[in-house]
C-alpha positions as CSV (number, residue, x, y, z in Angstrom):
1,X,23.5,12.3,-13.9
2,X,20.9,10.1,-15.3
3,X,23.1,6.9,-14.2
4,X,22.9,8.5,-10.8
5,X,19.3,8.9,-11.0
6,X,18.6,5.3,-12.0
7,X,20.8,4.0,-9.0
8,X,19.0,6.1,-6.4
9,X,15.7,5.1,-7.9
10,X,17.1,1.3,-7.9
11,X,18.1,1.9,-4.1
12,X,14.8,2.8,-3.0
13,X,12.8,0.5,-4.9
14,X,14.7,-2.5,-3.6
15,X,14.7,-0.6,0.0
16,X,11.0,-0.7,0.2
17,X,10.9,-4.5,-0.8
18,X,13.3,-5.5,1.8
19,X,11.5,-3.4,4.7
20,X,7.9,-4.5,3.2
21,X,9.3,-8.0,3.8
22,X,12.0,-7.9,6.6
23,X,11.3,-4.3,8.3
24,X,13.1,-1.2,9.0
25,X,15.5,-2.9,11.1
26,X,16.2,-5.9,9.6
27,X,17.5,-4.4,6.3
28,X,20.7,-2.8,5.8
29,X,22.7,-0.7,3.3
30,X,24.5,-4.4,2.4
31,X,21.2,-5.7,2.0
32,X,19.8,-2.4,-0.3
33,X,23.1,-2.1,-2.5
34,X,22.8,-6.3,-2.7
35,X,19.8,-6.1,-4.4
36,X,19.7,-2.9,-6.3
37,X,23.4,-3.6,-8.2
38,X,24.0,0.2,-7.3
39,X,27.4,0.7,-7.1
40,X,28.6,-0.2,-3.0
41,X,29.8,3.9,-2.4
42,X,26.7,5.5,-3.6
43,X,24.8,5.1,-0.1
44,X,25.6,7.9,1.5
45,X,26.0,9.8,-1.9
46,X,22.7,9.7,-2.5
47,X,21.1,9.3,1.0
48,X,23.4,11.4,2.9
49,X,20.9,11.0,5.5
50,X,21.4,7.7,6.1
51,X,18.9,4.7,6.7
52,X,16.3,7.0,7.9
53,X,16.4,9.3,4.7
54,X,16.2,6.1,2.4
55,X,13.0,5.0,4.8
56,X,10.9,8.1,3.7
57,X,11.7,7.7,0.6
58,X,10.7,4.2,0.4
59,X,7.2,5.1,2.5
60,X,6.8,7.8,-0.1
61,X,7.1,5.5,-2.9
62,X,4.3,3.2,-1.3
63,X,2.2,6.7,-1.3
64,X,2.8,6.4,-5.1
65,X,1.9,2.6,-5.2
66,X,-1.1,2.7,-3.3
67,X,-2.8,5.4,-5.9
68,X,-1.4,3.3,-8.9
69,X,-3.1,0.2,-7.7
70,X,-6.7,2.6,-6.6
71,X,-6.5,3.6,-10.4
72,X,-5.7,0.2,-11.9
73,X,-8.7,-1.2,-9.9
74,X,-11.0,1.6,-11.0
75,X,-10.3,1.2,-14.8
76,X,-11.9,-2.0,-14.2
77,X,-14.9,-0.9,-12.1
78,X,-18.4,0.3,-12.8
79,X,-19.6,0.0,-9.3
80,X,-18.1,0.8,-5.7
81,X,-18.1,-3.1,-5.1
82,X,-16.7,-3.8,-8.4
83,X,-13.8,-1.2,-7.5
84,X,-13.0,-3.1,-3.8
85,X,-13.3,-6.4,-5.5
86,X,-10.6,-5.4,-8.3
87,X,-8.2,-3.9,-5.8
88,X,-8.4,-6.6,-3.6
89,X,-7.4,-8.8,-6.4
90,X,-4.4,-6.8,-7.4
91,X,-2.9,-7.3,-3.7
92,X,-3.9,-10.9,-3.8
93,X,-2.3,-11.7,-7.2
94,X,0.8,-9.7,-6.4
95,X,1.1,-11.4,-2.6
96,X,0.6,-14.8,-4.2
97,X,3.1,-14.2,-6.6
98,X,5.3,-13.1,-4.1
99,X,5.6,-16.0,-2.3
100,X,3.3,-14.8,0.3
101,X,6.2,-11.8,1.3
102,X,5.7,-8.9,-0.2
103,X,2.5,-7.9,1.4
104,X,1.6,-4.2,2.3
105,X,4.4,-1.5,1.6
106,X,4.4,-0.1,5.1
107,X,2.8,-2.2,7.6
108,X,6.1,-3.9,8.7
109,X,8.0,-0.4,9.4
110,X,4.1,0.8,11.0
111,X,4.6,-2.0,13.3
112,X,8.2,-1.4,14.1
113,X,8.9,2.2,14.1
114,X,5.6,4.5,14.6
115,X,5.2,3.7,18.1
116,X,8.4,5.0,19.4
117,X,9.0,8.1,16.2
118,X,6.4,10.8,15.8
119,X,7.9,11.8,12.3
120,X,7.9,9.1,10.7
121,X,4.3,7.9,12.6
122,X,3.2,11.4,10.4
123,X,4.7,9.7,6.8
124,X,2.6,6.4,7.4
125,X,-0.4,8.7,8.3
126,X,0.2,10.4,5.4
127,X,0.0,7.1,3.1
128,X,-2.5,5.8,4.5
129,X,-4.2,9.8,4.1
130,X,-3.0,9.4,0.3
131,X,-4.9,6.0,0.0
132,X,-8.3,7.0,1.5
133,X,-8.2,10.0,-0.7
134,X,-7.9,7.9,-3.3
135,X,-11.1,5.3,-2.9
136,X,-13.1,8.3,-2.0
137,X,-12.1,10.0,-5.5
138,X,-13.4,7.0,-7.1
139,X,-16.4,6.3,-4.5
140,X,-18.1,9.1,-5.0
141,X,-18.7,9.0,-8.9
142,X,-19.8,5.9,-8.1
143,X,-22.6,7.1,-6.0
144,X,-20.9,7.2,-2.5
145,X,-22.3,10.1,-0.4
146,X,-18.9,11.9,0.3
147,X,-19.6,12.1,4.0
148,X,-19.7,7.8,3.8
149,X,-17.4,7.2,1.4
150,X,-14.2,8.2,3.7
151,X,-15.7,5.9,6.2
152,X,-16.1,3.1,3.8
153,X,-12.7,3.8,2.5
154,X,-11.3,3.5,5.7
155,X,-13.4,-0.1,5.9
156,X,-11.9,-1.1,2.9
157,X,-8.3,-0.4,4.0
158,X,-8.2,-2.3,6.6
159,X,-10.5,-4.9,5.1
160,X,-7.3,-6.0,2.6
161,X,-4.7,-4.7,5.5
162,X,-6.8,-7.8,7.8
163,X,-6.6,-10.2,4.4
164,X,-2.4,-9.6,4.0
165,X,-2.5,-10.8,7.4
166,X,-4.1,-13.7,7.4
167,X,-3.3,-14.7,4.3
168,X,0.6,-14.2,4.9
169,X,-0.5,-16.8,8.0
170,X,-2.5,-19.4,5.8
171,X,0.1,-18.5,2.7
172,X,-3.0,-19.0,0.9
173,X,-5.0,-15.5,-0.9
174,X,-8.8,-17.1,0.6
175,X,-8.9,-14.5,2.9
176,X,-9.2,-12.1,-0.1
177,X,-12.3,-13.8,-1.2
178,X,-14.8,-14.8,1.2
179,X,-14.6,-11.8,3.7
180,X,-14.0,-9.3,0.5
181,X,-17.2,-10.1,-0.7
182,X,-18.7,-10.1,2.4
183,X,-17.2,-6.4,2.8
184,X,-18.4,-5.9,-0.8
185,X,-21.9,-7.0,-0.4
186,X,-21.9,-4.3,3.0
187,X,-20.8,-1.8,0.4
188,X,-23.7,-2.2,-2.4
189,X,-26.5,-2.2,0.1
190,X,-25.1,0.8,1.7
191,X,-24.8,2.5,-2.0
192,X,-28.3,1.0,-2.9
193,X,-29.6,2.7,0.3
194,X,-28.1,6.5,-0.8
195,X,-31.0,8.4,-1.8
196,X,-31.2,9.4,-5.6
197,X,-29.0,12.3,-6.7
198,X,-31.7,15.3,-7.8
């Protein structure tokens, strides 16, 4: 059972590379079992649901990601800009390293599927739900009024969603520098402008 386990958990983590960098239909089984070394049969063994079912699984994994990388950035923050400025170099690191192709865990399947398919429109909601819970979690020790800091989380989502983009286009990671800081400055004064906790 636990070889079974591994080779399902192989499956999905090379499925969510290949969609982050090709999209939903782009990759196939071939491509999945290719790059995870899981033995050619399993597929349907353990996704008896086919392509679709190994999708979710794969957008629930980036659910999982996206709250790792929010509490890697926050071990190293003391500040609400410090926090955005550490996240944003986690994605730019990884992206660099990457070759410039392994940029956000969803946004190629968002692109491709959640027009046209209300369920799994709801999973990518739901990560993207999972991700602005987590900045607000951290903004508000940091002295984010709660009723700002889901805007400001949404700000900074789309902030380093904007800097994949471009930098994916320039294959270089400046985008996650200058208009980071720029969105980083925008966040101190707004936390130097919250009135003092009584």
């Amino acid at each position: 059972m636990p070889r079974r386990t591994d080779s399902r958990s192989k499956m999905i983590h090379a499925a969510a590379e290949l969609f982050r960098q090709r999209g939903y239909h782009a990759t196939t089984f071939s491509d999945v079992v290719r790059d995870s070394g899981a033995p050619r049969g399993s597929t349907y063994f353990h996704f008896p649901g086919g392509k679709a079912e190994l999708a979710r699984e794969a957008i629930a994994r980036a659910g999982d990601e996206v709250e790792e990388m929010v509490d890697q950035a926050a071990r190293h923050a003391d500040d609400p800009g410090s926090l955005v400025r550490a996240l944003a170099q986690i994605f730019a690191d990884r992206f660099e390293r990457s070759g410039y192709q392994s940029g956000c865990a969803i946004a190629t399947m968002v692109l491709e599927l959640a027009p046209g398919d209300e369920e799994f429109s709801a999973e990518f909601h739901g990560v993207f739900a999972r991700w602005r819970a987590a900045l607000v979690s951290r903004f508000e020790p940091l002295g984010i009024a709660p009723g700002r800091a889901a805007a400001l989380a949404d700000l900074v989502i789309s902030a380093l969603e904007g800097a994949l983009l471009l930098s994916r286009a320039a294959r270089s990671t400046e985008p996650f520098t200058t208009p980071i800081e720029a969105l980083i400055s925008a966040i101190d004064h707004d936390a130097a402008s919250q009135p003092a906790a009584p």
